[in-house]
C-alpha positions as CSV (number, residue, x, y, z in Angstrom):
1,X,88.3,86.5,-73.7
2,X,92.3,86.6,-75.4
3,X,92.1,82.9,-75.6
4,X,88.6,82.2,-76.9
5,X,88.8,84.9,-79.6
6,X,92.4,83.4,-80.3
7,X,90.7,79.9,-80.4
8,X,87.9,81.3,-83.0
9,X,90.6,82.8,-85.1
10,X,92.6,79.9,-85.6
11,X,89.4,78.2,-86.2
12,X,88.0,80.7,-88.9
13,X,92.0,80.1,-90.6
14,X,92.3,76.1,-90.6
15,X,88.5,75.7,-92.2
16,X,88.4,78.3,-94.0
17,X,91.9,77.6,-95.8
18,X,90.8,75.7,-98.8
19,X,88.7,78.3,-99.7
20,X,90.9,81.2,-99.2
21,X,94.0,79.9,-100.3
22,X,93.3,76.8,-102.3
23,X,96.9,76.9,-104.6
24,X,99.2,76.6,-101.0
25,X,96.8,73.8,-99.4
26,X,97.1,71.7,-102.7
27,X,101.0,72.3,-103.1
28,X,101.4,70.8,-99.2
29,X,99.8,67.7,-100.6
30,X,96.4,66.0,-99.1
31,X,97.6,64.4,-96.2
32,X,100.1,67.2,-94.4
33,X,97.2,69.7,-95.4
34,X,94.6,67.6,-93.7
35,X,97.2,66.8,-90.9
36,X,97.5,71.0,-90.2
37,X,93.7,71.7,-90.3
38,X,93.6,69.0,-87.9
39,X,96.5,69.8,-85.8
40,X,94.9,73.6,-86.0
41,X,91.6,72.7,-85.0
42,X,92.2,70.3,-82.1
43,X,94.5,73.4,-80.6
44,X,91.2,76.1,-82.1
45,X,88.5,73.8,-79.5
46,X,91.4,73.8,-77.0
47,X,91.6,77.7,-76.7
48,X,87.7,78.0,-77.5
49,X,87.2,76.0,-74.7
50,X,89.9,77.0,-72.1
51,X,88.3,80.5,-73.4
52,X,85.0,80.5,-72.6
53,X,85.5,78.9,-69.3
54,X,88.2,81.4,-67.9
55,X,86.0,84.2,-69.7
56,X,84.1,86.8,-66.8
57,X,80.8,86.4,-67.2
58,X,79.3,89.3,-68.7
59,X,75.7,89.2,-68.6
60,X,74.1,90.7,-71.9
61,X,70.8,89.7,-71.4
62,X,68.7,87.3,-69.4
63,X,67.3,84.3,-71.8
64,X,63.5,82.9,-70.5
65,X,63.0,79.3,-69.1
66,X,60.9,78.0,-71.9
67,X,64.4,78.3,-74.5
68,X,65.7,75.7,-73.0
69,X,63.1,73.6,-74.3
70,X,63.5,75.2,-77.8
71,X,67.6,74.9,-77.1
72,X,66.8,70.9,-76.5
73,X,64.6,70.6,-79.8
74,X,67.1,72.2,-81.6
75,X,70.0,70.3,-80.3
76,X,68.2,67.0,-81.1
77,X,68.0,68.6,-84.5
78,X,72.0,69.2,-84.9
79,X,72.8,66.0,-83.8
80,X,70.9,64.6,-86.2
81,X,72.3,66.6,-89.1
82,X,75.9,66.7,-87.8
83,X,76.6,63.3,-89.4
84,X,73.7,63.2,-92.3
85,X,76.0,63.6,-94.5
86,X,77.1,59.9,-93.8
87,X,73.3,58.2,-94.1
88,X,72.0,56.6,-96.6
89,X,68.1,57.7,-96.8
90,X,65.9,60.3,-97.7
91,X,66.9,62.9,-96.0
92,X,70.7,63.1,-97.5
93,X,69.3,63.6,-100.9
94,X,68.0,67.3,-99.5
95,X,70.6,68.7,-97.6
96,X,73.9,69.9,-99.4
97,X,75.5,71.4,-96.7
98,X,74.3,68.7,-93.7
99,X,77.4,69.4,-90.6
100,X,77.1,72.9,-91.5
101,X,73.6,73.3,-91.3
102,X,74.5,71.1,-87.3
103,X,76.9,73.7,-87.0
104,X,74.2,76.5,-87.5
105,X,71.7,74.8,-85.6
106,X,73.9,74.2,-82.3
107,X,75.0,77.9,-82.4
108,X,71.5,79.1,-82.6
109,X,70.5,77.2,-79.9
110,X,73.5,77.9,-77.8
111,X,72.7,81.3,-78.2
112,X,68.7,80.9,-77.0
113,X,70.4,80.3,-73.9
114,X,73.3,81.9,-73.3
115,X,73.1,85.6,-72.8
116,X,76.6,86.1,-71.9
117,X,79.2,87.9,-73.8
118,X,81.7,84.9,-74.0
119,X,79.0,82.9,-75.0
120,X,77.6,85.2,-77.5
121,X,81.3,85.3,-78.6
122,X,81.6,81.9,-79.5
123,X,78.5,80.7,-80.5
124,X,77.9,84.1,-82.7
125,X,81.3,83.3,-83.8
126,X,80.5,80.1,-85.0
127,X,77.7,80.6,-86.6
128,X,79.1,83.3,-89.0
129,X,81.7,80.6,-89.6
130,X,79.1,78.2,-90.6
131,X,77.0,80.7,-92.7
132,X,80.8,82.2,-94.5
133,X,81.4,78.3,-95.3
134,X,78.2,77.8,-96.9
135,X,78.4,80.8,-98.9
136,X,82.4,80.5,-100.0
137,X,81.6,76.5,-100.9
138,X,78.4,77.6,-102.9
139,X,80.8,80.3,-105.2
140,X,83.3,77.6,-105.5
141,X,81.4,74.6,-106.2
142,X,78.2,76.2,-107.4
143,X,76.7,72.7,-108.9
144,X,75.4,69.8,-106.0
145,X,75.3,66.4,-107.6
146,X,72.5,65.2,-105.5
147,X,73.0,61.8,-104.0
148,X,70.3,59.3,-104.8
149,X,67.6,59.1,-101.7
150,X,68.1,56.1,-99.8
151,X,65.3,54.1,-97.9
152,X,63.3,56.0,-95.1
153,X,64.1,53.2,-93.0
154,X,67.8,54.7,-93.3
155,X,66.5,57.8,-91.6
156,X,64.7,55.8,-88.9
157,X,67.4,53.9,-88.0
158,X,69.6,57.1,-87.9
159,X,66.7,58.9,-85.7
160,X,67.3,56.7,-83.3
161,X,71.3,57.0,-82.9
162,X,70.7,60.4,-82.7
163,X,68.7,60.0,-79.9
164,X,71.3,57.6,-78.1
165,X,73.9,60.5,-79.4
166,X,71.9,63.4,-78.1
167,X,71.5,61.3,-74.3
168,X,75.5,60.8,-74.4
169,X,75.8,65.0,-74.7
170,X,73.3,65.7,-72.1
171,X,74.9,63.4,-69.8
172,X,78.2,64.5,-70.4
173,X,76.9,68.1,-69.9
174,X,75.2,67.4,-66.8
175,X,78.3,65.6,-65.5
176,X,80.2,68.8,-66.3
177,X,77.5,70.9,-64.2
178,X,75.4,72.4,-67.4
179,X,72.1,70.7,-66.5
180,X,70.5,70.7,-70.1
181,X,66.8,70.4,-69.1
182,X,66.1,73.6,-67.0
């Protein structure tokens, strides 16, 4: 549990380091500040995930079949938002906050299904992250300039990569022995 909570914490400190301490990220500069959150995070997943899988596993409590259904809806639904931000329809015009809203999403449904403590750990963890973000960017930068709404057809098109997207995870987790369907 040293590592994943270690992993978290280094994770809470290189995203949340604009907004607690914008004055030293803009003296580094853009580029070495980007360069450190980046350095930071790849070593944050590292622990997270070194972590949770060396983490005993604790049961906390025993989640029913049927939310792994729920836990498939919902990832469908992150992996749609996760890169929203990027599309050009509808959809864009109503979400400020679209990777954090993923990030929300995938904790909550990792969290359906994972009644273990190191799980509750890290997903719980990272969904206070997400929901601290959203509230420090929204005191910060309290006005959204709404993009313009694209085309639905954007969103169509971008349902569909999802899709392609969310088969790449579940395979990936099945190959890694997490069968994602039950």
């Amino acid at each position: 549990m040293t590592l994943l909570i270690l992993g978290l914490a280094l994770w809470y400190l290189s995203h949340l380091f604009k907004r607690i301490a914008p004055g030293l990220r803009a003296g580094m500069g853009d580029l070495p500040a980007k360069l450190l959150v980046t350095v930071a995070s790849l070593v944050a997943i590292a622990l997270m995930i070194r972590g949770f899988r060396a983490a005993e596993v604790v049961m906390v409590w025993s989640p029913p079949a049927f939310l792994t259904h729920v836990n498939n809806l919902l990832m469908l639904i992150a992996v749609f938002l996760l890169n929203l931000g990027y599309s050009r329809g509808r959809l864009r015009a109503r979400v400020r906050h679209p990777m954090l809203l993923a990030v929300k999403t995938w904790a909550v449904a990792h969290l359906l299904v994972n009644g273990d403590r190191a799980g509750m750990v890290l997903f719980g963890g990272l969904l206070v992250w997400a929901v601290l973000s959203v509230i420090l960017i929204n005191r910060q930068e309290p006005g959204w300039n709404r993009p313009a709404p694209g085309p639905l057809r954007n969103d169509l098109i971008y349902a569909v990569i999802a899709l392609g997207v969310f088969a790449v995870i579940t395979s990936i987790h099945a190959r890694l022995g997490v069968w994602p369907f039950g």
